[in-house]
C-alpha positions in Angstrom: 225.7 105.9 154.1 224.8 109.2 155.6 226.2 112.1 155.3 226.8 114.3 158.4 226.9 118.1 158.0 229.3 119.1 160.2 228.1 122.7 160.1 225.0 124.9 162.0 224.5 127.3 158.7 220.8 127.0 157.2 222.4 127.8 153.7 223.9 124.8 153.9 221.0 122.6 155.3 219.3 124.3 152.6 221.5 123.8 150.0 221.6 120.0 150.3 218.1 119.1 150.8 217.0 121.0 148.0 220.1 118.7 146.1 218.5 115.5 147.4 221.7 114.6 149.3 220.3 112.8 152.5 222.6 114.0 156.0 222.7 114.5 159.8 223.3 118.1 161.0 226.1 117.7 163.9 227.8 121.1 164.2 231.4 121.3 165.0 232.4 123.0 168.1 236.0 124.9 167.1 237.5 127.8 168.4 237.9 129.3 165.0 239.2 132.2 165.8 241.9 130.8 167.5 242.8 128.5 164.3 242.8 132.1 162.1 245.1 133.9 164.5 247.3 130.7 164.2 247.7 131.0 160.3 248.4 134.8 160.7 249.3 136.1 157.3 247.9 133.1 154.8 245.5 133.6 152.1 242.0 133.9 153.0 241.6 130.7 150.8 243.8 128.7 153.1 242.1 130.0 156.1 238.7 128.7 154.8 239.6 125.5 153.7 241.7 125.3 157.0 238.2 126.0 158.9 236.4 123.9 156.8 239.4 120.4 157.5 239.0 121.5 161.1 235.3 121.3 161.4 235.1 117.9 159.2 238.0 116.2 160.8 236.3 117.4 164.4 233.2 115.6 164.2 235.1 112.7 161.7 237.4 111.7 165.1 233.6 111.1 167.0 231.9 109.5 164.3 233.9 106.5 163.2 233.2 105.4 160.0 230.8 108.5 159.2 231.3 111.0 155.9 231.6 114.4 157.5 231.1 117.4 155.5 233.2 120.7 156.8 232.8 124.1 155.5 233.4 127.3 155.8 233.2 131.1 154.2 235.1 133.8 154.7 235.0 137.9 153.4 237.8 139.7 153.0 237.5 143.8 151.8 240.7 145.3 150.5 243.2 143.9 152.9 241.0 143.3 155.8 239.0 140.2 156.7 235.9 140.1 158.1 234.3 137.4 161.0 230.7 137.7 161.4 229.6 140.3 163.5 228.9 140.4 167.1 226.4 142.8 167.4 224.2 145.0 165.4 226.4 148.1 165.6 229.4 146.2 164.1 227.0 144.7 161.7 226.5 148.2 160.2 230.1 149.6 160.6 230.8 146.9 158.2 228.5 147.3 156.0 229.8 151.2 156.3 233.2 149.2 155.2 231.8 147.3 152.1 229.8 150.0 150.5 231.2 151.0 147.1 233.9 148.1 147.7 234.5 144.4 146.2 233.8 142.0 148.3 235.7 138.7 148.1 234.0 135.6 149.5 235.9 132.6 149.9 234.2 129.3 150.5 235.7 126.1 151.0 234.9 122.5 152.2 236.7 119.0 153.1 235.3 115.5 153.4 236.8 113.4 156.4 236.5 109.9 157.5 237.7 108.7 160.3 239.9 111.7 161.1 241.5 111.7 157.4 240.5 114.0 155.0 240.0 112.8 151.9 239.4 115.7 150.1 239.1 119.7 150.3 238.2 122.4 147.7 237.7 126.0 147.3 236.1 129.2 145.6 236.2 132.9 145.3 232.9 134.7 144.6 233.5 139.0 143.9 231.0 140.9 145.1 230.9 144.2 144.2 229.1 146.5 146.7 226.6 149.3 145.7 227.2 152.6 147.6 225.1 152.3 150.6 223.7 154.9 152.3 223.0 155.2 155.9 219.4 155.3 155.6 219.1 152.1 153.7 221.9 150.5 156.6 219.6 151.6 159.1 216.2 150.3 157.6 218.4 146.9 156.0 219.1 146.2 159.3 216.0 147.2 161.1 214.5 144.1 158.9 217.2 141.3 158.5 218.7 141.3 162.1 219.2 139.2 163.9 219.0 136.4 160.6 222.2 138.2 159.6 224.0 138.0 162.4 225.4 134.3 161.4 227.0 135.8 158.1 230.5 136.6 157.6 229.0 139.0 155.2 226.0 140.3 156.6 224.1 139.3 153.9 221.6 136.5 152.9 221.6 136.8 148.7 218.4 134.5 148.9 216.6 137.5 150.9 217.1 141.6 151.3 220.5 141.0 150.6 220.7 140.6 147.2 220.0 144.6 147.3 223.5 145.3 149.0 225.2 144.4 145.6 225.5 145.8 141.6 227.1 142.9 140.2 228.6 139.2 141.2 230.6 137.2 139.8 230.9 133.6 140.7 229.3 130.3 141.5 225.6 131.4 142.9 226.6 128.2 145.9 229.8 130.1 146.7 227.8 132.8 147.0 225.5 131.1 149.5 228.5 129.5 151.3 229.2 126.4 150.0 231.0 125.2 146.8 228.0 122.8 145.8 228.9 121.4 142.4 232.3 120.5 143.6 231.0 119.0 146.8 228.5 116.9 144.5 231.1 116.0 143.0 233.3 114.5 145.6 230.2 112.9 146.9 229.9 110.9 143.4 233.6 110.0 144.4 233.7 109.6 148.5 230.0 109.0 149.2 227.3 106.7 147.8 225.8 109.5 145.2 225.0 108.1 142.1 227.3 109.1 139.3 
């Protein structure tokens, strides 16, 4: 059986074919910021693994019989959270936002079949944010845009990004966008991965 990603993020892609897991990509099309401002008020953890149901159990409904693998991160600072950004100005005003802050990513995903899920599971990663001075926003920017403009937090920790931060803590996957092990895990369970 093969698994179908339903997600466009090359941290993903990345992630499982470098884990030997053999899949389809098939992104989901979702208004997800209309699901968010549905579920004003939850959790940022809710919110993920909501995005991540909504995106499996999208391309589940149109694939019958197909594994679909949803997921989704999200960044909140403080109080606020943060979407990816739009443009390169609001790329740097958030960076302006995270520097000397912690940032906490949440990343979740869901299996679905047949538009059930079967299962969903999240993580926190807590990033903590260097001060960051203009200069190095500017010249940050100058080289990873537009790569970062798909990241919630306007970072790719495999590339220039991993000089935004002074200390992690959490799963290295989380950190790229994807709880990993647990997904493995579910795939030993839901899937045809050997156990």
């Amino acid at each position: 059986m093969t698994l179908v990603l339903a997600s466009q993020s090359q941290s993903r892609r990345d992630m499982l074919e470098a884990a030997g897991i053999a899949f389809e990509a098939c992104p989901a099309r979702i208004d997800e910021r209309a699901l968010e401002a549905g579920m004003a008020g939850a959790a940022p953890a809710q919110i993920a693994l909501a995005l991540a149901e909504a995106k499996a159990l999208a391309i589940s409904q149109a694939r019958p019989g197909a594994l679909v693998l949803g997921s989704d991160s999200l960044v909140q600072v403080g109080v606020r959270r943060f979407d990816k950004p739009a443009s390169r100005a609001e790329a740097a005003a958030h960076l302006q936002l995270f520097s000397g802050q912690t940032m906490e990513l949440h990343s979740a995903a869901a299996l679905a079949r047949d538009g059930v899920v079967l299962w969903r599971h999240g993580e926190v990663a807590k990033l903590q944010v260097r001060p960051l001075s203009q200069s190095f926003i500017d010249s940050y920017l100058a080289r990873e845009w537009p790569q970062v403009a798909g990241c919630v937090g306007v970072f790719r920790i495999e590339a220039l990004g991993v000089q935004l931060f002074d200390q992690i803590e959490g799963s290295h996957f989380t950190v790229l966008g994807m709880p990993l092990l647990a997904v493995l895990g579910a795939l030993r369970v839901h899937g045809d991965l050997a156990a």
